[in-house]
C-alpha positions as CSV (number, residue, x, y, z in Angstrom):
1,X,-13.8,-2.6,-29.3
2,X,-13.6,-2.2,-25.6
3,X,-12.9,-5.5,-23.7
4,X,-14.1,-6.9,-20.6
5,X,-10.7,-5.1,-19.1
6,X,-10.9,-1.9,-20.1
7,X,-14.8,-1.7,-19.0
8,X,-13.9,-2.5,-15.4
9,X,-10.6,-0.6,-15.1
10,X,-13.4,2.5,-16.5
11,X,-15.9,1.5,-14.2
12,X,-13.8,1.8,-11.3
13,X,-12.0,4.5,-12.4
14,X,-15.4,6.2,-12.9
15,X,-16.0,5.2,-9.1
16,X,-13.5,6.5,-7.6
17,X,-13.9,9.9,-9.1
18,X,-17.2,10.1,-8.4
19,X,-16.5,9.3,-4.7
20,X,-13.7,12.0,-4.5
21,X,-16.5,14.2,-5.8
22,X,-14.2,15.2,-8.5
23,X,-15.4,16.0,-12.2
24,X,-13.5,15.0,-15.2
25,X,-11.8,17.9,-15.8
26,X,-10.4,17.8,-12.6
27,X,-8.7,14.6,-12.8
28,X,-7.9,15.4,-16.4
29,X,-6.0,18.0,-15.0
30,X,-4.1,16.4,-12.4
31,X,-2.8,14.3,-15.0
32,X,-2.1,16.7,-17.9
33,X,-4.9,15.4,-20.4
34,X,-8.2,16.5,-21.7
35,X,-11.3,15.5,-19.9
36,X,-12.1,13.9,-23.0
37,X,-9.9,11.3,-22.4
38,X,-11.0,10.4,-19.2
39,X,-14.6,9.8,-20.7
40,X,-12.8,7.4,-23.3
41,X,-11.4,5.3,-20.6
42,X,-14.4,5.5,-18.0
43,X,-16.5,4.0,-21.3
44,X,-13.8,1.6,-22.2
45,X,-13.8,3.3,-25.4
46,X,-9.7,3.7,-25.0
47,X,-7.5,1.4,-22.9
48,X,-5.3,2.8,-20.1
49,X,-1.6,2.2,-20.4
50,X,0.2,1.5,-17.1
51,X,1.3,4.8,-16.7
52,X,-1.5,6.6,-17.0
53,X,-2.9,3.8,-14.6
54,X,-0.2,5.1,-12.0
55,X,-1.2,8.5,-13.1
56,X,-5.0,7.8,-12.2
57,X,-4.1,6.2,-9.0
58,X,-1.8,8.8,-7.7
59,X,-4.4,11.3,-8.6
60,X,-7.1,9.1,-7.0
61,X,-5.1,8.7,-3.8
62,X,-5.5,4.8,-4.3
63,X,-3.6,2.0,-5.3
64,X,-3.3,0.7,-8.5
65,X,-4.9,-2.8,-7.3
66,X,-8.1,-1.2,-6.4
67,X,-9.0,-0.8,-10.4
68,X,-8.5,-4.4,-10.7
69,X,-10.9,-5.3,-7.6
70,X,-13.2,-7.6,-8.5
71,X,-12.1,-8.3,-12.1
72,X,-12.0,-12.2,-11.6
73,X,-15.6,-12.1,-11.0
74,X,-16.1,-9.9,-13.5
75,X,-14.1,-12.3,-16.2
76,X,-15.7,-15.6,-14.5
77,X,-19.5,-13.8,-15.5
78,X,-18.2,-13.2,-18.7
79,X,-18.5,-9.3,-18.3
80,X,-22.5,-9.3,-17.7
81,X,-22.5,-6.8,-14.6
82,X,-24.9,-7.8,-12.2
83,X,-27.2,-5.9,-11.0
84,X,-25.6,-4.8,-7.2
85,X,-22.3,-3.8,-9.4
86,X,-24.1,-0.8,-10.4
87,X,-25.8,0.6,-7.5
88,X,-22.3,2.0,-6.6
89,X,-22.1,4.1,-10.1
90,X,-25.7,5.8,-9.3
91,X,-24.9,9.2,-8.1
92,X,-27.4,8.9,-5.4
93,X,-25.3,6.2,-3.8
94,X,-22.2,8.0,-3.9
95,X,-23.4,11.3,-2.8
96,X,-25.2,9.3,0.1
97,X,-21.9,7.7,1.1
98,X,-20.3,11.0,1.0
99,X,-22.7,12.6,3.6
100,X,-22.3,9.3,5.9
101,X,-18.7,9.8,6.0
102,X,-18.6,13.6,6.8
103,X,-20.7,12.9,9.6
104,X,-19.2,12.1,13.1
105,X,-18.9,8.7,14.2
106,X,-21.8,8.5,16.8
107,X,-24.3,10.1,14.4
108,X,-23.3,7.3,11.3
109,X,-23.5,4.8,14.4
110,X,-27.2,6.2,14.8
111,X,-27.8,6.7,10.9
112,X,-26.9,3.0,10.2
113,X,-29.1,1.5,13.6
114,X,-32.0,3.5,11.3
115,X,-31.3,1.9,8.3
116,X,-30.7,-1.1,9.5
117,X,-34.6,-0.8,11.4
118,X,-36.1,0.0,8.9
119,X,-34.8,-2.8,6.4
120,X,-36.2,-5.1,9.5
121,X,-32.2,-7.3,9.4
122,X,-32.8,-7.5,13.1
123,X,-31.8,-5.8,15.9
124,X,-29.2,-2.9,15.6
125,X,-25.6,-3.2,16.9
């Protein structure tokens, strides 16, 4: 049975592969496993020993800490996931991100003014 733990560590692992645009056999691959493996952990279905967790991170060009951001609040809700904690798995989100970023930096400058008007939070920066 998958704990609280091993659901965030997948969640976030999830994340940042999905940011990378990456599939799972691609990190699989980096890391000398089966992409089957790396559905077991994003689902918390297996845990993820600390060296595969180095493993992950190396291959996700992050640090370790970053699959434990966020896990106090996580533990202190006692694992119910509220409802801005998943926006970021949605792959609209993430592909939207991805665009922003490729973009130079007046035209995400001009892109977030937009956003910004149109959500009517006052007057852009």
């Amino acid at each position: 049975m998958a704990t609280d733990i091993d659901l965030h560590l997948g969640r976030r692992l999830r994340r940042r592969r999905r940011l990378l645009g990456l599939t799972q056999q691609q990190l699989a691959t980096q890391v000398g496993i089966r992409f089957q493996q790396i559905q077991k952990y994003e689902c918390g279905a297996n845990r993820i020993s600390a060296a595969r967790l180095w493993q992950l991170a190396e291959a996700l060009e992050s640090p370790v800490s970053y699959f434990y951001d966020g896990l106090e609040e996580v533990m202190d809700r006692s694992g119910s996931a509220g409802p801005g904690g998943e926006v970021f798995s949605r792959k609209e989100t993430l592909d939207l991100i991805q665009a922003f970023y490729q973009l130079d930096e007046q035209p995400r400058r001009r892109l977030l003014d937009l956003a910004k008007s149109l959500h009517g939070d006052g007057p852009a920066a």
